[in-house]
NUKOL-395625 format. One record per residue (C-alpha): x, y negated, z negated; chain; residue in three letters. Coordinates in Angstrom, 1 decimal. Example, Ala and Ser with C-alpha at 12.3 -4.5 7.8 and 13.67 -1.06 7.14 Angstrom:
2
R   east  north     up kette rest
R   12.3    4.5   -7.8     A  ALA
R   13.7    1.1   -7.1     A  SER
END
This chain:
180
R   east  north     up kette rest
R  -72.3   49.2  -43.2     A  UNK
R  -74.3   46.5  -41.7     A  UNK
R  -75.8   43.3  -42.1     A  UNK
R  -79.1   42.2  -40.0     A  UNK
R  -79.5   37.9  -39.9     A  UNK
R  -82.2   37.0  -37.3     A  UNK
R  -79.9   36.0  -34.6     A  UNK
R  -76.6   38.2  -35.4     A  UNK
R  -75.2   41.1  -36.6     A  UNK
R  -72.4   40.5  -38.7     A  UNK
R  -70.3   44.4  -39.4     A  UNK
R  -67.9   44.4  -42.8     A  UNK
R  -65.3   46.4  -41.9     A  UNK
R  -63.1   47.9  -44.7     A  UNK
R  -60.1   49.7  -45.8     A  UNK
R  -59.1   51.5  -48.5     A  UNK
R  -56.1   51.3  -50.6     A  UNK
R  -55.0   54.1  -52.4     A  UNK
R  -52.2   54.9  -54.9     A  UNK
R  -50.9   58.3  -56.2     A  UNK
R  -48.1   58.7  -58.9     A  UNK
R  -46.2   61.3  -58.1     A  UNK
R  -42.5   62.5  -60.1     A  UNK
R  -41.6   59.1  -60.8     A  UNK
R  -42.5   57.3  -57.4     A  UNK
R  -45.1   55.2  -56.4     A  UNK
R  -46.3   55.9  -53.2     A  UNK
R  -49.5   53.8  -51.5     A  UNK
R  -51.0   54.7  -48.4     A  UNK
R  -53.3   52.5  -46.4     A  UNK
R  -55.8   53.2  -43.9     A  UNK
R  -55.8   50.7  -40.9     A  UNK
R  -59.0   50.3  -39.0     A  UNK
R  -59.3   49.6  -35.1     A  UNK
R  -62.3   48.3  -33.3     A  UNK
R  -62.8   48.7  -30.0     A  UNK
R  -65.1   47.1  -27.7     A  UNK
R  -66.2   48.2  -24.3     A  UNK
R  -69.2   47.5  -22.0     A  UNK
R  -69.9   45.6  -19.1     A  UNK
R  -70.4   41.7  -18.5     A  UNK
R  -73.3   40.8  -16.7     A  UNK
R  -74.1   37.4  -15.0     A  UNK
R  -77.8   36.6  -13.4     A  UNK
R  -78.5   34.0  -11.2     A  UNK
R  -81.9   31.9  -11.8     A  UNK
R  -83.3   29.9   -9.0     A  UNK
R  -84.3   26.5  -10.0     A  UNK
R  -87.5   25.3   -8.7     A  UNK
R  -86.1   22.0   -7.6     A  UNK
R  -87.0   20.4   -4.7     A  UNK
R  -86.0   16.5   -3.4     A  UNK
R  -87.8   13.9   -1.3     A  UNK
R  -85.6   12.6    1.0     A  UNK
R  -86.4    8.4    2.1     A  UNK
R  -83.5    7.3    4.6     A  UNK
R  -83.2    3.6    5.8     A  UNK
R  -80.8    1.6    7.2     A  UNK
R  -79.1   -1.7    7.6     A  UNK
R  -78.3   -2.8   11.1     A  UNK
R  -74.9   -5.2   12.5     A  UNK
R  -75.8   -6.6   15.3     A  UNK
R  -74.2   -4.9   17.8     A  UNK
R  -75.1   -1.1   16.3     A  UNK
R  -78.4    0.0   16.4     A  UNK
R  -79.4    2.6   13.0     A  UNK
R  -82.8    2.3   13.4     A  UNK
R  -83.3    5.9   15.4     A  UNK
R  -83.1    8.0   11.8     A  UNK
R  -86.0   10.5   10.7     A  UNK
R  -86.3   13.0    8.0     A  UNK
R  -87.6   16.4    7.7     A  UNK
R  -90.7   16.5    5.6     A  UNK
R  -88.6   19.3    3.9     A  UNK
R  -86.0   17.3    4.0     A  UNK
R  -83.7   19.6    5.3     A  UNK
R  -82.5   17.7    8.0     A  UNK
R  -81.2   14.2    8.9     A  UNK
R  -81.8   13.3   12.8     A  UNK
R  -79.8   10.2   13.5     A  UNK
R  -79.0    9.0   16.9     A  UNK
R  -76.9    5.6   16.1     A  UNK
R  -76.8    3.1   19.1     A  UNK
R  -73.6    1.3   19.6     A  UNK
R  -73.6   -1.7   21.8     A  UNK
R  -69.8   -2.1   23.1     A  UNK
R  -68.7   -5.7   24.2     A  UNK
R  -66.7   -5.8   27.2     A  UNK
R  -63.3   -7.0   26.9     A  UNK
R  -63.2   -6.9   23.5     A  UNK
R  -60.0   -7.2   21.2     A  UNK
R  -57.7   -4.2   20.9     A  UNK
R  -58.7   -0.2   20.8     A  UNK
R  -58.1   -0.1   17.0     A  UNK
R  -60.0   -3.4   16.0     A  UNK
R  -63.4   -3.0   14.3     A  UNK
R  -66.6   -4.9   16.5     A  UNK
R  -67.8   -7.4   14.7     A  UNK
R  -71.1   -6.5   13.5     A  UNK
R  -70.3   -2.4   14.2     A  UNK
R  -71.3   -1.6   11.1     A  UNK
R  -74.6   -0.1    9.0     A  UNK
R  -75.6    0.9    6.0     A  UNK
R  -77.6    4.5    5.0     A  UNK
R  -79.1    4.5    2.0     A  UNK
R  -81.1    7.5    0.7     A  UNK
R  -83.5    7.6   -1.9     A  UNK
R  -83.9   11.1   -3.5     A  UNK
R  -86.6   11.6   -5.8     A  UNK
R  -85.9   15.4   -8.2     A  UNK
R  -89.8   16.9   -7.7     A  UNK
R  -87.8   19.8   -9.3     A  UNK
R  -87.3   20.4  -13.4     A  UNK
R  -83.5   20.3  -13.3     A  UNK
R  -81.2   18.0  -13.2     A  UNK
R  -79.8   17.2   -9.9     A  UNK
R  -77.3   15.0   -8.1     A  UNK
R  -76.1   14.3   -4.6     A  UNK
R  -72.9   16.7   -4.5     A  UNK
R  -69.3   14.4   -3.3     A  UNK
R  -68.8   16.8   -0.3     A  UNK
R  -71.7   15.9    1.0     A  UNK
R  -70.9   13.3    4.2     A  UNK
R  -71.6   12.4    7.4     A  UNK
R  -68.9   13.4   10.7     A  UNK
R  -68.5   11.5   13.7     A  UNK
R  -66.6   11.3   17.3     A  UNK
R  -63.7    9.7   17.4     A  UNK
R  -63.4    5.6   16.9     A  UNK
R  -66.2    5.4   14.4     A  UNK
R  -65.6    5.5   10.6     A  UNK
R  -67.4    6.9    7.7     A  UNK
R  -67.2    5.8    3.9     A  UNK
R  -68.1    8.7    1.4     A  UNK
R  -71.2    8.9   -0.2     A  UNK
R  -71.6    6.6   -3.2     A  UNK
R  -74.2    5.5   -5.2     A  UNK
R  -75.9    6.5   -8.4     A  UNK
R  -77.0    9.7   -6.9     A  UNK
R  -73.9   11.3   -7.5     A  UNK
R  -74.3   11.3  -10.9     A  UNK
R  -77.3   12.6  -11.8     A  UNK
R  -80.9   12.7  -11.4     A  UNK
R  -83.3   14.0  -13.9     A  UNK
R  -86.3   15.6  -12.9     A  UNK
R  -88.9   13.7  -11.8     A  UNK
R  -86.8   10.5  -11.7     A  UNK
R  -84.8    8.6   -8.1     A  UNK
R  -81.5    8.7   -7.3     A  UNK
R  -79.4    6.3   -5.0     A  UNK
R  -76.8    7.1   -2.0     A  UNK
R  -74.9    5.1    0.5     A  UNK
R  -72.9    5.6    3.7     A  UNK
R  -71.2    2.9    6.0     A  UNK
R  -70.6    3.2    9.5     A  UNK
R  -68.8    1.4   11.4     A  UNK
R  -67.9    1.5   15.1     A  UNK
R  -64.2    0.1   16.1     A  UNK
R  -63.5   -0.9   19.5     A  UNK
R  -62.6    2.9   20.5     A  UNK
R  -65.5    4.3   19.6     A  UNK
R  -66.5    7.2   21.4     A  UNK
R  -70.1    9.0   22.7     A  UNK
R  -70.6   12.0   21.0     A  UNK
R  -72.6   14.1   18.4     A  UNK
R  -72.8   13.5   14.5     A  UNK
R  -73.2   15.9   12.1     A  UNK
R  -73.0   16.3    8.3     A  UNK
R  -74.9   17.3    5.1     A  UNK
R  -76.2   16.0    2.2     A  UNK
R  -75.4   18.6   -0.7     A  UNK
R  -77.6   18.5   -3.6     A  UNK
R  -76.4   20.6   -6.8     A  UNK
R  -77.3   21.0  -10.2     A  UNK
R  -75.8   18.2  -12.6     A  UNK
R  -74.4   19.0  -15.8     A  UNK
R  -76.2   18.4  -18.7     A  UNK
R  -73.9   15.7  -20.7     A  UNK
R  -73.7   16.8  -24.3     A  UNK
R  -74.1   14.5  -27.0     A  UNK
END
């Protein structure tokens, strides 16, 4: 027996009771009902169609140079070549150089119809001597679509700063939609 509402199928189960009299005794026998359930879960992946535009600028110290930094136009890659200017005889291995530092800042526009944000593993890796702050900014959050989106990263070059390549990623997921 079963019951059709629009959106769910709701099954009454029942069972049934019976009694029988029999030379004095009462006997009652029940009939218990199992359900099983079997089949197959299924999960499909959608592609979203978001996409991101990608703005990069920076903030130069005096002595490190930021200003070599370009975008893809599918802004899929980062190309930054950072400049370091090392005073001779400086203070100690381990001591920052004044003015050693810069500042990234990214501004992602969603072109997409998702939300997005800028994923916290997402980070930039250099040689050794320099150091890296994670990504921060209200792009980690999230980004509706068609809206802008914040990030920051600091570098800064210490006195033992060495030559070498940099690599990282910027990771952009799909936010979670906050429920209210």
């Amino acid at each position: 027996m079963g019951f059709v509402n629009n959106h769910r199928r709701v099954l009454t189960i029942g069972g049934i009771v019976g009694s029988t009299l029999a030379l004095g005794g009462v006997a009652v026998a029940a009939i218990l009902l199992i359900t099983e359930v079997k089949g197959e879960a299924t999960v499909q992946e959608v592609r979203t169609s978001n996409s991101i535009q990608l703005d990069v600028t920076s903030q130069d110290g005096p002595y490190l140079d930021c200003q070599n930094l370009d975008v893809s136009k599918d802004a899929r890659l980062i190309t930054f070549n950072p400049k370091l200017t090392k005073p001779v005889g400086g203070p100690n291995a381990s001591n920052v150089i004044p003015g050693g530092a810069c500042t990234i800042t990214g501004i992602v526009t969603n072109t997409g119809n998702t939300t997005i944000q800028v994923d916290p593993s997402s980070g930039f890796f250099f040689p050794k001597g320099w150091e890296v702050t994670p990504v921060s900014g209200n792009a980690t959050r999230s980004i509706p679509a068609g809206k802008q989106g914040q990030f920051t990263v600091t570098i800064t070059a210490t006195d033992a700063a060495q030559p070498g390549p940099v690599s990282g990623q910027i990771v952009y997921a799909e936010a979670a939609t906050p429920l209210y």
